[in-house]
N, C-alpha and C positions, 0 to 999 in steps of 0.2 A: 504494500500500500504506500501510496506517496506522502501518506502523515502518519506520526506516531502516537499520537493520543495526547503525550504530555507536553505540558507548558512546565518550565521550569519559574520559581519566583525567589528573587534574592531580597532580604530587606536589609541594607547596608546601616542601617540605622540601630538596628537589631541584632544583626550577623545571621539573621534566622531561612536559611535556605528550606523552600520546599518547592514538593510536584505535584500538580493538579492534574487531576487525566480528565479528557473529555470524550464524551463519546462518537461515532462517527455521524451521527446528526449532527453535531453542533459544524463539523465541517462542511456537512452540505450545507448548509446558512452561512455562515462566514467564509469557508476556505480557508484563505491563510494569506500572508500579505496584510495590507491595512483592513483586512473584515476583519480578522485576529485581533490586530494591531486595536483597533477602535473598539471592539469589544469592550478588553480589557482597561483600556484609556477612561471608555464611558463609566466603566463600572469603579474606576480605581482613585480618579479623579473628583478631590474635594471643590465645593465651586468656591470662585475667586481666586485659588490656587497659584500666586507669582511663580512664573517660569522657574526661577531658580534657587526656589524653597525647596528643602527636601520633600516635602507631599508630593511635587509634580512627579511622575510616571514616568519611567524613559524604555519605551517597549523595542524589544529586535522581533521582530517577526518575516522569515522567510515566507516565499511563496508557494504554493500546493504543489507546483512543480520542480518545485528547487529543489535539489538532490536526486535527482533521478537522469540520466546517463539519456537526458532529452534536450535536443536543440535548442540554445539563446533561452535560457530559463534559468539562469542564476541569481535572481535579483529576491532581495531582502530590502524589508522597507524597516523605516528606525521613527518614531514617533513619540512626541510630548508635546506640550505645549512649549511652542515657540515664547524665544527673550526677542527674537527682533519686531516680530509682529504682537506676540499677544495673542494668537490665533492658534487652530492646530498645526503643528510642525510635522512634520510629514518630509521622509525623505530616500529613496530606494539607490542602493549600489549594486553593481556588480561583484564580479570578482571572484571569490571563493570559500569567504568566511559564513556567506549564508547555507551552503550545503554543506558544510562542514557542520555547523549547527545541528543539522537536520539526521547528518551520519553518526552525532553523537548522543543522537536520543531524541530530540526536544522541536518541538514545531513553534516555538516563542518560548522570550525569555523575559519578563518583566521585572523590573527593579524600579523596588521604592525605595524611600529614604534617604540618609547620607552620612558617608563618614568621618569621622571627624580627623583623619589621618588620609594621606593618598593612599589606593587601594589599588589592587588588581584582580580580576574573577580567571578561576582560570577553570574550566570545562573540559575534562576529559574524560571522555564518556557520563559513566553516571556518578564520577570522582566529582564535585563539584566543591569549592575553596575557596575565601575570599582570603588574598594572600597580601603580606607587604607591600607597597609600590613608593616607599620614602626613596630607593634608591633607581627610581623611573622618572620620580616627580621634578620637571623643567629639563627633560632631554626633549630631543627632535627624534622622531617616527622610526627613522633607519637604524638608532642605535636602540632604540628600547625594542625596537622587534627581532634584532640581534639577542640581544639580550634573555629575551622570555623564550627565546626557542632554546637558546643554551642553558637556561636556568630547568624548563624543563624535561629535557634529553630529549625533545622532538624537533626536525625538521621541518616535519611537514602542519605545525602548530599556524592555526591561522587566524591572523590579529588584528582587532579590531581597537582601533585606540585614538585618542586626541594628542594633539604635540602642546607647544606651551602656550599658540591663541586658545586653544578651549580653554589652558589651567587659569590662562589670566580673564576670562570671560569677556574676550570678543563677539560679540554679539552677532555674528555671523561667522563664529568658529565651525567645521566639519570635524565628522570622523571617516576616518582613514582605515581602510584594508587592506595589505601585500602592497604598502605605502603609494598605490596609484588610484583605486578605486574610492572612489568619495560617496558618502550620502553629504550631499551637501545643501545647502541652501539651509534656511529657518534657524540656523544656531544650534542645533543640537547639539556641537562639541561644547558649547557653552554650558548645557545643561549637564553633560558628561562630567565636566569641568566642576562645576558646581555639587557633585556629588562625590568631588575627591576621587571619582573613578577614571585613574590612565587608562586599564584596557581591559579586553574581555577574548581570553586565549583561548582555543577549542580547538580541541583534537577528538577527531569520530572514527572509529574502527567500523562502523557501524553500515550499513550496506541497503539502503529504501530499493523494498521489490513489485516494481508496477505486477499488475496482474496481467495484462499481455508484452509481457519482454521485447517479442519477437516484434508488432507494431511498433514501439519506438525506438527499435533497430532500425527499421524499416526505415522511418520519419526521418532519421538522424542520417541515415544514408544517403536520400531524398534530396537533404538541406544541402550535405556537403556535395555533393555533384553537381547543385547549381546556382550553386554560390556564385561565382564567377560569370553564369550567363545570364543575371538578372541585371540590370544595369545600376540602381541603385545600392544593392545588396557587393557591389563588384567593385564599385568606385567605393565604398566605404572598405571594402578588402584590402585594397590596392591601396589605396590613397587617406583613408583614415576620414576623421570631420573637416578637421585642416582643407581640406578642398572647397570646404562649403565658403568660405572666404572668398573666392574668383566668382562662385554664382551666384552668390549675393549682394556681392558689389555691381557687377554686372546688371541684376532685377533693378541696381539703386536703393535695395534698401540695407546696407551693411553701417551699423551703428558708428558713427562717426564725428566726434566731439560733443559727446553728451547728448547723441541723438540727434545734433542739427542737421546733421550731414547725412545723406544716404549714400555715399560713394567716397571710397579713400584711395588719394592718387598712390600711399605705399602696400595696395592690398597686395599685387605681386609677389613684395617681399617677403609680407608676414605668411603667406601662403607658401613660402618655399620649402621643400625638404632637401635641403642643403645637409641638416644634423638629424635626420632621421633616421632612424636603422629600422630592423626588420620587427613589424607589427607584433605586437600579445594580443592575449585575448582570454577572456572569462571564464570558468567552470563549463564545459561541453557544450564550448560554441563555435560552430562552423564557419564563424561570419571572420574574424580572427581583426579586430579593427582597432585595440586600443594604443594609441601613439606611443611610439619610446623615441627620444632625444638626445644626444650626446653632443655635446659641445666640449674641444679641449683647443681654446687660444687663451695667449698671452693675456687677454683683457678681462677673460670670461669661462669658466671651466662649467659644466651643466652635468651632474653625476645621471645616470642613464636608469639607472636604480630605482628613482623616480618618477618614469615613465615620459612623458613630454605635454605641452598647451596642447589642449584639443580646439575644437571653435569656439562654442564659448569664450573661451579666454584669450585668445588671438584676439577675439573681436576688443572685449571687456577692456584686457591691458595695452590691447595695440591699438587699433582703429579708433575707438571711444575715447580715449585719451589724446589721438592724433597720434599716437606713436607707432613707427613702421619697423625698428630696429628688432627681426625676431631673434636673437642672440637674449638681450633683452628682457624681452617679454618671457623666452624661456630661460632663465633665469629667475625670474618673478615667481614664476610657476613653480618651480624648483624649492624655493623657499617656502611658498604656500602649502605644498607637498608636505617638507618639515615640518611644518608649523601647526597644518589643519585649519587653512583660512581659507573661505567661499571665496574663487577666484571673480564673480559676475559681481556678488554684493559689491568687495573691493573694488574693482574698477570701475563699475557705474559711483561708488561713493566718493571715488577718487578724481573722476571726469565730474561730477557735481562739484567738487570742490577746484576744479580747474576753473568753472565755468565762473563759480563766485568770483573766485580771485580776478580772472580777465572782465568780471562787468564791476569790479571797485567793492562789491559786496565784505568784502576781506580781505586782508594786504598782508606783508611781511610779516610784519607787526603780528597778526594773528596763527602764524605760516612757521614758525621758528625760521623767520630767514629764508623759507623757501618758496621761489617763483612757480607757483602753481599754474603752468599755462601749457596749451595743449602743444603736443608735442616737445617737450622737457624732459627725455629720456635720464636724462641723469638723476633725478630726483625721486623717481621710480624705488628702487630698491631702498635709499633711507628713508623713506615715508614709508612702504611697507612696515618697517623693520622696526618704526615708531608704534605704528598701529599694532603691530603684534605684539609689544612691551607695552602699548598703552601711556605712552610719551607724549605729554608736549598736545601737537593737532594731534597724533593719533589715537590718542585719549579719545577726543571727540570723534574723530572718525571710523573708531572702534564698534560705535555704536549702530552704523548705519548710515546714508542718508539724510532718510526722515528727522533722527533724532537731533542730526547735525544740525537741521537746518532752525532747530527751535535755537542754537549757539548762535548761529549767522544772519537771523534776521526773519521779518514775512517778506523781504523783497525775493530772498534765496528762493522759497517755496516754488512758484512759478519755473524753476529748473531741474523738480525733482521729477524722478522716473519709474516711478513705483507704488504697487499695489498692497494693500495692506501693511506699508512698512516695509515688505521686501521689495528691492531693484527689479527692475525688471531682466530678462535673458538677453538675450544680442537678436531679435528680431522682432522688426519694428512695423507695429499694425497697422500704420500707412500703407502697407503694402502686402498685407494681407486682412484682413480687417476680423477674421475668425481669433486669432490669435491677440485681438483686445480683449476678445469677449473670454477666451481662457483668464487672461491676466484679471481682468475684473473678478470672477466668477471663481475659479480656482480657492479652496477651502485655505489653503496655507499662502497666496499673494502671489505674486505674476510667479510665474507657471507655463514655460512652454509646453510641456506632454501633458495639461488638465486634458486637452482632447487631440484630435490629429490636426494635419495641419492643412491651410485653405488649397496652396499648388495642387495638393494631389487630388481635386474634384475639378477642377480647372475647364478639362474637356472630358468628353462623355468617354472618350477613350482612354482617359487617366487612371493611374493605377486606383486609387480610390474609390472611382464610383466602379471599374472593372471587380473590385476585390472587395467593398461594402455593400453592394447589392445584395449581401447574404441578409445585413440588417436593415436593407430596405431604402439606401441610400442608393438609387437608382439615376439620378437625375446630378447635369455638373451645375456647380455655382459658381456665380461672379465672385474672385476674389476678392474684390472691393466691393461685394454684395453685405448692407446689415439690415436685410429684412428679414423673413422670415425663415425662408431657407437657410439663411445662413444660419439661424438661432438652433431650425432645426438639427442642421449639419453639427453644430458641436455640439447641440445634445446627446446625439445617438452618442459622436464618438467618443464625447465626455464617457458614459457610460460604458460605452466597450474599452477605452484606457483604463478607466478602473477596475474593469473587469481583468485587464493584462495586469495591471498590479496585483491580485489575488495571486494570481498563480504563479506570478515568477517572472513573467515576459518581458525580455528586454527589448523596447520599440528598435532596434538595430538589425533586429532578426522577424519580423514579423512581418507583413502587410499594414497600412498599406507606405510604412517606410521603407518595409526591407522584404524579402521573398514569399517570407514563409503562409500560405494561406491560411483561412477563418478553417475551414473544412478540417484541413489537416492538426490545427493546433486543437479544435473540438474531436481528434482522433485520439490526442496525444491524453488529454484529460479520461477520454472512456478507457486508454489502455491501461494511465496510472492506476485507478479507481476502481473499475469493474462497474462506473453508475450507468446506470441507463439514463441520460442524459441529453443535452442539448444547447443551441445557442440562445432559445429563448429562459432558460434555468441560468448559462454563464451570464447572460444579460440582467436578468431579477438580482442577481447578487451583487452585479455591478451598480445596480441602482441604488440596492440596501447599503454596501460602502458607503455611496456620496450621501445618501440621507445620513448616515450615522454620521460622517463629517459633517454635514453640515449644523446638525444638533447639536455638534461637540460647541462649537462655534457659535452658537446662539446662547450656550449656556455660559461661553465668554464676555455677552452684549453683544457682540457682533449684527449687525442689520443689515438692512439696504443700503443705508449709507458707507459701508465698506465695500460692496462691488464696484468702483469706481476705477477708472485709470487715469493717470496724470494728465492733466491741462497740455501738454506737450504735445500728445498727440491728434489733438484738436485744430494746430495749427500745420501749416505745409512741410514742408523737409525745404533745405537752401539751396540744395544742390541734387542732382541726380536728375533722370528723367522725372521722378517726381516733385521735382522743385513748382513752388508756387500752387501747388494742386490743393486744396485741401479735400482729404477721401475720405474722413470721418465725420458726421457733425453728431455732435452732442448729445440733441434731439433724439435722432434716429438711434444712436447706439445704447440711450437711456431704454428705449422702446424694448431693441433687439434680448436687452439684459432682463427686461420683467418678461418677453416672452418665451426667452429660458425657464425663470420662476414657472410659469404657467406649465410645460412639457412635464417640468421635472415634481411639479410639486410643491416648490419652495413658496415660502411666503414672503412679505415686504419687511416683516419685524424680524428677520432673519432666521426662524424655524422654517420644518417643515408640515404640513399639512395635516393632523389627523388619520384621515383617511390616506392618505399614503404610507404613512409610516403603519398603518393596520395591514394596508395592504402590504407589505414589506413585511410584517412580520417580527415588527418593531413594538407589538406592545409596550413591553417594557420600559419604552423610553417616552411614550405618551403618558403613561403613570408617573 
């Protein structure tokens, strides 16, 4: 079976380790991934709860299909209430630490409380230990996962941990796996941080047996023989995200000086694989696409260890910045890596605070000395290195954006780029207009995977509408469409993304990103399982996630007035084919966002419905 029954629960406050078992109902309701994840959050979580009080929850919960010898299915989601937002944190990695999890028993791990000493959990099989970590506490990633694997005579120990932004609570701290896979976004190393826990080591002997083997041979076969001849699944092979750079700039919409810009004349560069070596990639994925990096000059050494900038961060520290120098930028990266700092917060927080400085918002004076102006490569690495000790500006820009901007003024406001508190990602809804309504809508604040994305409905021969007609998404939309279709467009796929969170699915390997079809991944689930089954049942639970998110979130205040996206996007881009155009108004997109509410259930004072959450299956949480 692709689950174990047990939830393992640590209270670090207590020392009181135990295991809960559940039965194989409670998986067809939840699965695993954020149904798991929010379960436990709903039930565990006091309300008013400060992020990083020990009451808040900090759950690991792998996917239904994670640990099973199945295609692009390694993904673990990690959840609490978010420090940057205040909302639910919510955050899914790759890698290898979540089937490792899953090999050593346990389908989630939830931790309360907090220690009052650095700590370490270390999970080996059903050996579980909350051990020393005074001599972990303020190393960087690579030597404390040195460290824990020789401490515990295993190699193949796989480690989930914060570097020293989570210990000093940067508010967009990550945690870190096999030092390149990130849950990142919403601060959770922050919350890690705050619970005194460096890391959480696991080692599984243990061996998850689908009930037809031979089908997910089969499927796994399937993948890798045509990995290469799908054209997006081939260029992310080949080429990694880093590509995504040349065709985004190209669309005109590649993040460029805090969003003014949709086209940056150094995209060439940062796009180049000049220091790239040859591709990693995740726990039994065919797709093989995670970047490595090595840089060894005179100016600039980049340890390869570390893995390399993927898009995101290209975009974040290069483009958004104005910066083109990729030596640079991978370098940046490189220390973020060490460190466990969200590379998108960071450089959107950091192009905000360029933007101040170049309109007089903020001067030296407030800058310790330093010229905050776009493309100022040099200032790069000590302004991180600030923010990650919590220095001086990086004090303040440890926090976020938003928080910054209560320091700098209501004029700064007008240049922020972000939903709920969190930054927004490197693509900008001027030129997709589906991907506002993610950022608005999205439980935990911009959010590019809350649903898929608008290119792929485009034409009627697009991979999207070819490969979501299963859910009835038949017809292509304007991507600069925000009437109804397009509301309905990210509903469905809102719901079928959270349905790929349940189970493990890494959008890199699936439809309609990447090869793998609805058919076949609904083959993968009956073979784990033995359920008789379907996409209208993975869909119902995809629903039940987002209601349960969104209740989580209601019970924080959260309303109507937090699905909003920045004033920014309201006005044209300066530059690019989209210069002077304005493709969102206000009006329209306020509309598109309550006829989401409407599809899904939701209401304006930020729950959801009664009768949806009945229909859901949600008692419980109407009581």
């Amino acid at each position: 079976m692709s689950f174990t029954g047990k939830i393992l629960k640590v209270d670090l406050s207590s020392r009181e380790i135990k295991i809960e078992e559940q039965p194989e109902s409670f998986y067809r309701r939840y699965q695993g991934g954020h149904g798991v994840g929010l379960y436990y959050l709903l039930k565990e979580t006091k309300l008013n709860v400060e992020a990083l009080e020990p009451e808040n929850p900090l759950i690991f919960a792998p996917g239904l299909l994670t640990g099973l010898r199945a295609p692009a299915v390694p993904r673990y989601i990690v959840m609490s209430k978010s420090p940057l937002t205040g909302a639910l944190g919510k955050s899914e990695a790759g890698g290898y630490w979540g089937p490792e999890l899953k090999k050593a028993g346990f389908d989630a791990l939830v931790i309360t409380g907090s220690s009052k000493t650095p700590v370490y959990l270390s999970i080996q099989d059903n050996q579980v230990e909350i051990k020393d970590a005074e001599h972990l506490w303020g190393l960087e990633t690579g030597p404390v996962q040195e460290k824990l694997r020789k401490e515990l005579g295993e190699k193949g120990t796989q480690v989930a941990q914060i570097g020293p932004a989570g210990e000093n609570g940067v508010l967009y701290a990550n945690i870190v796996n096999n030092l390149a896979h990130f849950n990142g976004r919403n601060g959770l190393g922050a919350v890690m941080g705050a619970k005194k826990l460096k890391a959480i080591a696991v080692r599984g002997s243990g061996k998850l047996e689908a009930k037809n083997e031979d089908r997910l041979k089969e499927i796994f076969r399937w993948t890798a023989g045509h990995v290469k001849e799908h054209p997006l699944s081939s260029m992310l092979h080949e080429h990694g995200t880093p590509a995504g750079i040349k065709t985004v700039n190209a669309q005109g919409g590649l993040p460029t000086n805090n969003f003014e810009l949709g086209v940056f004349e150094e995209a060439e560069q940062l796009a180049s694989e000049e220091y790239s070596l040859k591709p990693k990639g995740c726990y039994a994925c065919p797709v093989v696409c995670k970047r490595v990096v090595e840089v060894n000059e005179d100016d600039i050494v980049v340890d390869k260890m570390y893995g390399g900038p993927e898009y995101e961060t290209l975009a974040a520290l290069g483009s958004n910045c104005g910066i083109g120098d990729l030596k640079t930028v991978a370098k940046v990266n490189e220390i973020c890596n060490r460190n466990t700092l969200d590379t998108i917060s960071l450089g959107v927080t950091i192009s905000f605070a360029m933007k101040c400085f170049e309109e007089g918002i903020i001067g030296p004076e407030d800058t310790d000395g330093m010229e905050l102006k776009f493309g100022n490569k040099d200032i790069l690495i000590p302004l991180v290195e600030k923010i990650i000790k919590r220095e001086g500006i990086g004090d303040i820009l440890s926090r976020g954006s938003k928080k910054a901007a209560e320091n700098f003024g209501p004029e700064s406001e007008k240049y922020l780029v972000e939903s709920k508190g969190q930054e927004a990602p490197m693509h900008d809804p001027r030129v997709k207009t589906g991907l506002g309504l993610q950022y608005a809508l999205a439980v935990n604040g911009a959010d590019h995977w809350f649903a898929q994305h608008d290119p792929f409905f485009a034409a009627e021969d697009g991979f999207g509408v070819i490969e979501m007609s299963a859910i009835g998404l038949t017809e292509a939309v304007d991507p600069l469409d925000t009437g109804m279709a397009k509301a309905r467009l990210v509903y469905y796929t809102s719901v079928l993304n959270s349905a790929y969170d349940l189970l493990g699915v890494c959008m890199f390997g699936y439809a309609a990103r990447s090869l793998i079809p609805l058919n076949l991944l609904l083959d993968q689930v009956v073979a784990a399982t033995g359920w008789k089954t379907s996409w209208f049942e993975l869909m119902k639970a995809g629903e039940r996630a987002l209601a349960m998110a969104r209740e989580y979130n209601h019970r924080q205040d959260l309303d109507q007035d937090a699905d909003k996206i920045s004033g920014i996007f309201y006005r044209s881009l300066a530059k690019g084919p989209f210069s002077g155009k304005v493709t969102i108004e206000e009006k329209d997109f306020n509309k598109a966002v309550e006829k989401y509410y409407d599809l899904a259930g939701w209401e304006k004072d930020g729950g959801v419905s009664r009768n949806k959450l009945e229909d859901l299956g949600l008692d419980w949480l109407v009581q």
